[in-house]
N, C-alpha and C positions, 0 to 999 in steps of 0.2 A: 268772779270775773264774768263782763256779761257776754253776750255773746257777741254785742259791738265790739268792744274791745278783741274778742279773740281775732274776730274776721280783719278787724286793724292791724292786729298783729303778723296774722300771715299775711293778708297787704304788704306791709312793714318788711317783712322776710323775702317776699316776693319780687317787689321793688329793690329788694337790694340784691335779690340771687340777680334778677333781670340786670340792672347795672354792675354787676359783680362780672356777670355773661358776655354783655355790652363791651366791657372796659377790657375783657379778656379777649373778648373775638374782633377786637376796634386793637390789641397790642398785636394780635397773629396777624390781622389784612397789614398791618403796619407792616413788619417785619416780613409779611411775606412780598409787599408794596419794594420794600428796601432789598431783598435780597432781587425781584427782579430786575428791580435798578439795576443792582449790582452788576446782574448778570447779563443786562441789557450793556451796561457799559463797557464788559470785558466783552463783548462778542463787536460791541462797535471800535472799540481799541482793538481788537485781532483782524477783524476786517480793516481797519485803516494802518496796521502793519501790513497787511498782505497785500493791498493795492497800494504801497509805498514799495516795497517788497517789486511788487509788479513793474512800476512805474519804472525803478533803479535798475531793474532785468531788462527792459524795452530801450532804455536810454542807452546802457553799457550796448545792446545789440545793435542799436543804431550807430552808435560812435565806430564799434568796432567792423561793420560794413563800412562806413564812411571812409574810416581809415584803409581798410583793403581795397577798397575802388579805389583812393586818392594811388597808392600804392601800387596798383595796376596798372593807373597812368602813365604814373613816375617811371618804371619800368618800360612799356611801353614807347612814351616819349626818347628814353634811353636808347632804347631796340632801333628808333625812326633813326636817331642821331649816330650811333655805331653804324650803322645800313648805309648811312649818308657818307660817312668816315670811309668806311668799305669802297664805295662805288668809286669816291675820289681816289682812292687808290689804285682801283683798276684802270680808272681813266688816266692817270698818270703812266703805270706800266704801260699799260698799250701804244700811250704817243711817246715813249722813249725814241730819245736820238737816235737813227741808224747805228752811231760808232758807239754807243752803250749797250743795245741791243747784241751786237757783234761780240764784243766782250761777254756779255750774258752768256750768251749761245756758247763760245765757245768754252767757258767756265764749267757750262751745263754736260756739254759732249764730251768733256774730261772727265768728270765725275762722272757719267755715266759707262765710262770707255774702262772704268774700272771693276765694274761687275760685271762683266762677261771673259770667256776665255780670248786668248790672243790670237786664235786663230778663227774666232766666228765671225763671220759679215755680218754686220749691223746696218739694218736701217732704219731709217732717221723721219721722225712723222716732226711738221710744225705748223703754224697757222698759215693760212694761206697768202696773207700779205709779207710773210718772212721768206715765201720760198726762194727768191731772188739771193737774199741775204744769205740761206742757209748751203745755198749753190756756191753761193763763191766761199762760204769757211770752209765746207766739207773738199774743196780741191784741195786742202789743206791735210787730209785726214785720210789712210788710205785705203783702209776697211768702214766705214761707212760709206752708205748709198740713201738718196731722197729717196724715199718711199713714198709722199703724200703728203694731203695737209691733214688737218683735224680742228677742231675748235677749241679754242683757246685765247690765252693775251699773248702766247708767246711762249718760246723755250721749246723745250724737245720732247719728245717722246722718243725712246730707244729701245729697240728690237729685234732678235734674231730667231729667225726659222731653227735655227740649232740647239735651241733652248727655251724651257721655259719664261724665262726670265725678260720682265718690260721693264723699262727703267720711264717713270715717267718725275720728267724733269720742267715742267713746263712750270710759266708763272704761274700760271692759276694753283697746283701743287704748293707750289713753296709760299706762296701767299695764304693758301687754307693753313699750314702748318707754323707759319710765326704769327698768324693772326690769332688758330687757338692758342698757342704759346704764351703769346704778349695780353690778349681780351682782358684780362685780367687790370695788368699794367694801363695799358690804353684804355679802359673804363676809368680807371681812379686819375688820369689825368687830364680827359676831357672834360673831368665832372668832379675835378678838385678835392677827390677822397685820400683820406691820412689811412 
């Protein structure tokens, strides 16, 4: 063998370790090419779960503020419209007829005329456009006396220096007490609830 030939051959050996090399470090960039794909791809799929993720969290927050404002309203609105209900009611007690007022009063002075002893003086508080009114029922009554007016729509206040005991009978009373009573009732039927 000459010596050409040897030097051809590790040429030959060399050239093929180099493409042997080549072919092996061109399959690793490969592979290592594809796995950062890969992993480029899972990190851009986790990222566009989690700003979907986001999105779905930011929508539900806004609908469900949306809805508790609307809701707030609604309520609100309710609140104006009951207040409204209310007032008209006062303003009807207050302009009551003399001769249903009369009857009032003295429905009120009887029930009241029952929680105190038989022998206590009671006097008698009402609003001050009743006092007239309350002067001619109580000529009626023999242990009651006017005492005064007070503010009010009406009815009585009843009371004796002999006792702790006030009887307060007035409309405005009996009106806080079938209103909270009824709120209930009279909400589902101004506003058509089953």
């Amino acid at each position: 063998m000459s010596l050409d030939t040897v030097v051809e051959d590790i040429r030959e050996e060399a050239r093929a370790r180099v493409e042997e090399i080549e072919a092996d470090a061109e399959e690793r960039a490969e592979a290592i090419v594809a796995d950062a794909e890969a992993e480029a791809a899972e990190i851009r799929e986790a990222a566009e779960r989690e700003v979907e993720r986001e999105i779905e969290r930011k929508r539900d927050q806004r609908i469900a503020s949306a809805n508790l404002e609307a809701k707030q309203e609604r309520l609100e609105a309710r609140r104006e419209v009951l207040s409204s209900v209310r007032e008209e009611l006062e303003n009807r007690i207050e302009t009551l007829p003399d001769e249903d007022r009369e009857q009032l009063v003295r429905v009120l002075l009887d029930a009241a005329d029952e929680e105190f002893d038989e022998d206590a003086t009671l006097e008698v508080y009402t609003r001050a456009a009743d006092t007239d009114l309350l002067e001619t029922v109580l000529e009626d009554y023999d242990r009651f006396e006017l005492a005064g007016d007070i503010d009010c729509l009406g009815g009585v206040v009843v009371e004796s220096d002999q006792s702790r005991v006030r009887v307060n009978n007035t409309f405005d009373s009996l009106l806080e007490d079938v209103w909270e009573d009824n709120l209930k009732a009279v909400s589902a039927r101004i506003f058509e609830e089953k």
